[in-house]
VOGU-3710 file (C-alpha; in Angstrom, 3 decimals, decimal comma):
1> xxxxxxxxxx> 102,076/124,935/95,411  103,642/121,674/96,432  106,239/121,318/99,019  109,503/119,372/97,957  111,509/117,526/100,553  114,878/117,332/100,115  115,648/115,024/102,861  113,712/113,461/105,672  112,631/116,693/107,815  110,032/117,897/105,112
11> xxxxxxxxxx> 106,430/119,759/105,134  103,335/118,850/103,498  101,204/120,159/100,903  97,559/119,406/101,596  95,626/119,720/98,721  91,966/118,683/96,864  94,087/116,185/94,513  94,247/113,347/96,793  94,821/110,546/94,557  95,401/112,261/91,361
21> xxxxxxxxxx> 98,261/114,143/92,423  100,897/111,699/91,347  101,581/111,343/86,947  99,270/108,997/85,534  95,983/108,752/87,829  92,872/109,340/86,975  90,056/109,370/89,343  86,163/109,726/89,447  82,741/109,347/91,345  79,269/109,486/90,252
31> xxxxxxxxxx> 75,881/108,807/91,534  74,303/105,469/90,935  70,766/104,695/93,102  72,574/103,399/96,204  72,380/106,526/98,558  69,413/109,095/98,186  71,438/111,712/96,601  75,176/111,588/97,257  78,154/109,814/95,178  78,136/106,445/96,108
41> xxxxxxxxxx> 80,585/104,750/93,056  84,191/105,853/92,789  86,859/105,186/91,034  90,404/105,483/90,040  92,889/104,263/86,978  96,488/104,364/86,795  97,354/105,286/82,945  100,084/102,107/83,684  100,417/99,414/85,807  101,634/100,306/89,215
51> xxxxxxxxxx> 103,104/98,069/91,990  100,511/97,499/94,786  100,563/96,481/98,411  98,172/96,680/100,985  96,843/95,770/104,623  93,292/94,722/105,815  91,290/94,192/108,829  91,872/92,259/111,814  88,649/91,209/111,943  87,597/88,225/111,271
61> xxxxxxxxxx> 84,554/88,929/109,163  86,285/90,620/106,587  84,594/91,710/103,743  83,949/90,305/100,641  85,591/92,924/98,231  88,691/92,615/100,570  89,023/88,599/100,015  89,114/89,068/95,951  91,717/92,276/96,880  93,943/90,145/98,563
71> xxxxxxxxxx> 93,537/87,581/96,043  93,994/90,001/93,206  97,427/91,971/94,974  98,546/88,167/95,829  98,372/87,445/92,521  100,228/89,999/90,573  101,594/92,531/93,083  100,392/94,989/90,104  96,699/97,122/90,225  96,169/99,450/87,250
81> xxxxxxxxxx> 92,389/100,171/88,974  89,983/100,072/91,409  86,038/100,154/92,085  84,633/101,033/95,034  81,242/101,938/96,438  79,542/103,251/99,305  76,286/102,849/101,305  76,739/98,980/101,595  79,276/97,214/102,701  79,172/93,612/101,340
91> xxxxxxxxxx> 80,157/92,158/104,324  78,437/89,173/105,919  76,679/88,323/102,781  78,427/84,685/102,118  78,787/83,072/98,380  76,563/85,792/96,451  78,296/88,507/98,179  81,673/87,423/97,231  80,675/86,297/93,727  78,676/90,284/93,290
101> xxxxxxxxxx> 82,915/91,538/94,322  83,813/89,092/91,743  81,500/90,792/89,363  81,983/94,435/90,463  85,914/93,731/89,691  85,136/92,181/86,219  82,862/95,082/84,698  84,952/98,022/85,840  87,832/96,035/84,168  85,546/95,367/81,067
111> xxxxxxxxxx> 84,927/99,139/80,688  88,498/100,102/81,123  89,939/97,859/78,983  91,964/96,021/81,721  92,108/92,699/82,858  90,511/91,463/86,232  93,818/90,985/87,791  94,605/94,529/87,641  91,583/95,801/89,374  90,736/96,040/93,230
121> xxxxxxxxxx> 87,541/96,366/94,557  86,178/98,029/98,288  82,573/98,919/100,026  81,508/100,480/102,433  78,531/101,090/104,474  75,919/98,855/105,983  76,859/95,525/106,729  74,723/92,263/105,923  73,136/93,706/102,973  73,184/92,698/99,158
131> xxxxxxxxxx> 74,990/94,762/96,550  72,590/96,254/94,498  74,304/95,118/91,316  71,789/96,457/88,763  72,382/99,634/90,233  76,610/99,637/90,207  76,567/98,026/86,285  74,593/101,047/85,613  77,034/103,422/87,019  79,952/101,409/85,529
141> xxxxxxxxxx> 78,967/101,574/82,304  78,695/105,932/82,968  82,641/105,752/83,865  84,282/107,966/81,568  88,100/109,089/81,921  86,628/112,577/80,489  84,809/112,578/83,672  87,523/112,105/85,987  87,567/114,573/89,222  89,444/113,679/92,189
151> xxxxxxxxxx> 87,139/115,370/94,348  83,910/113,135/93,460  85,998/110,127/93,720  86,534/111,665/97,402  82,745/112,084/97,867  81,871/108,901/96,452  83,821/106,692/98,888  82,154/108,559/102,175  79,453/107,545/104,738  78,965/109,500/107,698
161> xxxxxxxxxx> 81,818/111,542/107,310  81,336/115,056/107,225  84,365/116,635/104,739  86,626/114,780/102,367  90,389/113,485/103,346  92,795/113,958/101,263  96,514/114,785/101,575  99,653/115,032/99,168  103,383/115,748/99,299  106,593/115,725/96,751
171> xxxxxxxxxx> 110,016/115,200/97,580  112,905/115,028/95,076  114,720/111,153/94,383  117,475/110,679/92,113  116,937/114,487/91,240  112,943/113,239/89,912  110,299/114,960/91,805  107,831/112,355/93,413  104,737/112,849/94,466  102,761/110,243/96,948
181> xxxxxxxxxx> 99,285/111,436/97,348  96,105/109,913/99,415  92,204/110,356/99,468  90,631/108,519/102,772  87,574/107,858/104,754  86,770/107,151/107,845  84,151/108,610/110,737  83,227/105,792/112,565  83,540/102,342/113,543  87,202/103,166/113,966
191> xxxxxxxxxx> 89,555/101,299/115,635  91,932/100,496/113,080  94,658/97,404/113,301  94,095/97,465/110,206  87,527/100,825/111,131  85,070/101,577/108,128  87,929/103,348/107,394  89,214/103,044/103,431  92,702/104,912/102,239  93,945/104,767/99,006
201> xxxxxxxxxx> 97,605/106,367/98,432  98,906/106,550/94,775  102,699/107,535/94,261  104,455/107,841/90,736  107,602/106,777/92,355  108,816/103,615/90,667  109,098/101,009/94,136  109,679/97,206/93,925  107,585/95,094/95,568  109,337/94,228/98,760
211> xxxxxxxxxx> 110,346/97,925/99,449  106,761/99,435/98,761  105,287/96,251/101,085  108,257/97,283/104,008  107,311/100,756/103,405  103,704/100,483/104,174  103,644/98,181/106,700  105,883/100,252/108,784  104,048/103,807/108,390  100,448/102,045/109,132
221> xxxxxxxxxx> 101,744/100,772/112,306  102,819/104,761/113,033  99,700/106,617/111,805  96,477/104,621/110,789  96,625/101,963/113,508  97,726/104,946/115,844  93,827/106,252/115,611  90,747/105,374/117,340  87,150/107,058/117,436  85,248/104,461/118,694
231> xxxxxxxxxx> 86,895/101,243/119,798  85,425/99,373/116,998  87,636/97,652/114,129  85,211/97,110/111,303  84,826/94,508/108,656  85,994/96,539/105,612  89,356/98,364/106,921  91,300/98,865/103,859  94,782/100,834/102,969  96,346/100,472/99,874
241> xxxxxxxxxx> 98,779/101,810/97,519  100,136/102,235/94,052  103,137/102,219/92,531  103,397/103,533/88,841  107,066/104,578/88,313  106,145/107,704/86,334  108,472/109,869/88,167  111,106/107,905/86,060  113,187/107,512/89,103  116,088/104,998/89,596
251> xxxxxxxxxx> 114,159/102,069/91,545  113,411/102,044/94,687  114,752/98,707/96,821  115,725/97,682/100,137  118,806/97,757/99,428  118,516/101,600/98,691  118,640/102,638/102,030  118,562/106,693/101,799  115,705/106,527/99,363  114,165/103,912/101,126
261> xxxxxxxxxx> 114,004/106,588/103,769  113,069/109,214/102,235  110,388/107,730/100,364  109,284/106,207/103,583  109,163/109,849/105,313  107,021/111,352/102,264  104,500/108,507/102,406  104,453/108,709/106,572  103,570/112,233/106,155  100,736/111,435/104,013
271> xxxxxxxxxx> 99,105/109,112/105,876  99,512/110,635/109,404  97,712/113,661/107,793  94,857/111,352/106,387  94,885/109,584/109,856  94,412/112,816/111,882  92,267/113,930/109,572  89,913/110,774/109,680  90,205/111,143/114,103  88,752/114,919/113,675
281> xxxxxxxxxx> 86,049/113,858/111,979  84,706/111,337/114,395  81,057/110,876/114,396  79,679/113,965/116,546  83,379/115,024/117,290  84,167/118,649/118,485  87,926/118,345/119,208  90,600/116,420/117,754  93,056/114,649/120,600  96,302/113,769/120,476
291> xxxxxxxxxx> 98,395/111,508/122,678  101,961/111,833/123,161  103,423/109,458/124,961  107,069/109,184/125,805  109,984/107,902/128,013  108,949/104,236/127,093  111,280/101,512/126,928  109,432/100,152/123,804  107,594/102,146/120,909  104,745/99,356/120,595
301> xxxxxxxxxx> 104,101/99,887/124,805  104,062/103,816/124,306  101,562/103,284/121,587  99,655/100,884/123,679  99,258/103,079/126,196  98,374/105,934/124,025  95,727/104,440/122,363  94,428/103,402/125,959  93,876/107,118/127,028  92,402/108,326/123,562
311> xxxxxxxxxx> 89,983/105,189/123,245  88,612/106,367/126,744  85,022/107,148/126,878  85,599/108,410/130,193  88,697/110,685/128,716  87,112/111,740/125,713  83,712/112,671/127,523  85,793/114,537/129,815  86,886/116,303/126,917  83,711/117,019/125,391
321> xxxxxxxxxx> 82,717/118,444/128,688  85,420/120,715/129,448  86,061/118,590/132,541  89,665/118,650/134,222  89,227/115,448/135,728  93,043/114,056/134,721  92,637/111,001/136,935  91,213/109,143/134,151  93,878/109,397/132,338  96,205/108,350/134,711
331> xxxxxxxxxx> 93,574/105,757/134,809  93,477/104,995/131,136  96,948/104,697/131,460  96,829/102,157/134,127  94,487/99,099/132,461  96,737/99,316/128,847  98,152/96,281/129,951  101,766/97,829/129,601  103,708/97,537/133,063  105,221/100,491/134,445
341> xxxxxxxxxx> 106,475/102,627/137,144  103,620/104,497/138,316  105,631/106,818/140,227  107,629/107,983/137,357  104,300/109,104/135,592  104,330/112,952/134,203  101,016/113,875/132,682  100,659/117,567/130,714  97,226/118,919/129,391  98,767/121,418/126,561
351> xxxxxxxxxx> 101,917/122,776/127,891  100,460/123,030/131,383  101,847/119,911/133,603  99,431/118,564/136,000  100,948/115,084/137,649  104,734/114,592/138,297  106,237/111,454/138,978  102,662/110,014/139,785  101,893/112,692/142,344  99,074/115,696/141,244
361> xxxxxxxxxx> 100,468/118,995/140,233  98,778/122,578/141,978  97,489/124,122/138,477  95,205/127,139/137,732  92,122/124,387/137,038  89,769/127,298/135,119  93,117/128,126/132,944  93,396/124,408/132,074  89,368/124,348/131,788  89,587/127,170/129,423
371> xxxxxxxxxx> 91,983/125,533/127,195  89,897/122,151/127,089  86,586/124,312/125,806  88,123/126,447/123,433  90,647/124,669/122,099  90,336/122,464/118,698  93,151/120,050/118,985  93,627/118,911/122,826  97,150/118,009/123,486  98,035/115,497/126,685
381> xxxxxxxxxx> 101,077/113,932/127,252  102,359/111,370/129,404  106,027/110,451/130,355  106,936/107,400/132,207  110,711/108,849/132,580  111,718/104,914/131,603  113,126/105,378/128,508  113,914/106,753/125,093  110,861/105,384/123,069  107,800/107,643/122,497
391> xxxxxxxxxx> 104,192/107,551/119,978  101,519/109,784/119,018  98,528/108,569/119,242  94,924/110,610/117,368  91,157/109,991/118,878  88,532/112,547/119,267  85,822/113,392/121,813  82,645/111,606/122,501  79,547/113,910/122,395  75,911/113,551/122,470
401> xxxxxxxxxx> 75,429/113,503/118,463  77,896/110,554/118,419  74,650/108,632/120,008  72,223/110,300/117,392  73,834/109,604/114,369  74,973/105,165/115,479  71,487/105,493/116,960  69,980/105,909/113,403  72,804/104,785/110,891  70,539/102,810/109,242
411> x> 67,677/104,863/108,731
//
């Protein structure tokens, strides 16, 4: 049963839906020839068109789905649908690549009676290799909206990840329940500034453009680009979201502030769930970590510095190992490029403080050693007693099967 919110202090309902929680979606996956035997084409439809915004990559070889994306949002600030496939990524793969997007856009919107500027279109997976477009018209031309089921359009979109993402929450607006729901993926290759990481967050709230833009911008900055598994920001990096205004509430706008925030709180809850759920599942990760930093002068520096200690191979192996050895995250800490007084530093592995004011803390080490081995989610915390400004930050541990499974991605 779904959780409303009332006002901005609310709880979340995880649940299978993902993307079809919200009025009016429809959402699917199938198999078409491009991984051995999983899903590897999903999709999803919006029954009307639905406001769209969404952020991309930092790095510079982005990806050829995500230039006719941008092109297609840019255009019309309105989706109604979206392809996407896994197992290749269509990245690197110049004037044929983008012109296969091109295509991939064109026959979904063929078979759903839309037109191309409604459509997006993602990939994921291996990078430098060719679409195999015989293979996606094929499972294009299977897409039925009798065959919708959120949870193959979850399996479709993974890779190496080993369980599906997905997240959803209501909350009550002009006295209309709204739901925003979101399906993700995301193992590795995640280091997201906006990793292959893909989310896709539908809401039936009815949003103008501006407000829904604001609105994501903001929460990625909180929860998406507040994750790292591996340090490295891929090609494909794609979160987006839908608008339809099936909820039949009065219209969201900037001007709007309380439902501005509230629908801002509802779709921050979302994603920081998809976010931590896409840091547990790093490739070969045993723990999920999260970084709390606080007493910063500036919420960008705490996150800085939080992102430092959790993108530590020398932290996270530390982790993995059961190993109390707190100086490097003092360390971590130190090279994030964010000055500070160093002896102000607190540090605090679960509720068990281990540094004050930058000087070590006697602990019970095998207490604090127990906690690190048994524990699921590993808690640290750092205070630089500076200020009022604080972050979370979401990583996991680095274990041997990380170096299996990037050892062999390809094969």
């Amino acid at each position: 049963m779904a959780v409303k919110i009332k006002q901005p202090a609310g709880k979340l309902t995880v649940m299978e839906e993902g993307v079809t929680a919200a009025r009016g979606f429809h959402a699917g996956g199938l198999h078409c020839g491009m991984r051995r035997k999983r899903k590897d084409l999903g999709w999803l439809f919006s029954e009307v068109p639905a406001t769209a915004s969404a952020v991309y990559t930092t790095n510079l070889f982005q990806a050829a789905p995500l230039q006719v994306t941008k092109e297609t949002i840019a255009a019309g600030k309105s989706l109604q649908g979206l392809i996407v496939n896994s197992a290749v990524a269509n990245a690197c793969t110049g004037e044929e690549g983008l012109q296969n997007a091109y295509q991939m856009r064109h026959w979904f919107a063929e078979k759903m009676g839309l037109q191309d500027y409604h459509v997006a279109v993602n990939s994921t997976g291996v990078i430098g290799e060719q679409l195999p477009m015989h293979k996606i018209r094929n499972g294009i031309d299977q897409i039925t909206l009798d065959m919708a089921s959120c949870n193959d359009f979850n399996q479709a979109i993974l890779t190496t990840d080993t369980f599906t993402k997905t997240a959803y929450v209501q909350l009550v607006i002009n006295e209309k329940t709204v739901t925003i729901g979101g399906s993700a993926k995301g193992s590795g290759m995640i280091n997201p500034n906006m990793a292959t990481m893909l989310a896709f967050v539908t809401t039936d709230a009815a949003i103008e453009t501006e407000a829904l833009d604001h609105t994501l911008r903001t929460t990625v900055n909180k929860t998406f680009n507040a994750i790292t598994v591996d340090g490295d920001t891929s090609t494909n990096d794609t979160v987006m979201v839908m608008a339809n205004g099936m909820a039949g509430n009065q219209t969201i706008t900037m001007r709007n502030k309380e439902d501005l925030e509230l629908f801002q709180h509802g779709l921050s809850i979302v994603c920081k769930e998809l976010a931590k759920q896409i840091a547990r599942d790093g490739e070969g990760a045993t723990k999920l970590v999260e970084v709390y930093v606080k007493g910063c002068q500036l919420r960008k520096n705490a996150q800085a510095i939080g992102k430092s200690i959790v993108g530590s191979s020398l932290v996270k192996t530390a982790i993995f190992g059961a190993d109390v050895n707190w100086g490097r995250i003092i360390c971590a800490a130190g090279y994030s490029g964010i000055p500070f007084n160093t002896k102000k530093v607190s540090v605090s592995l679960g509720d068990i403080e281990i540094v004050r004011y930058g000087l070590p803390l006697a602990f019970d080490e095998p207490v604090v050693q127990n906690y690190l081995k048994h524990e699921k989610e590993i808690h640290i915390t750092v205070d630089l007693n500076e200020g009022q400004e604080e972050a979370y930050s979401w990583g996991c541990d680095l274990s041997y099967e990380y170096v299996r499974i990037n050892a062999s991605y390809r094969t």
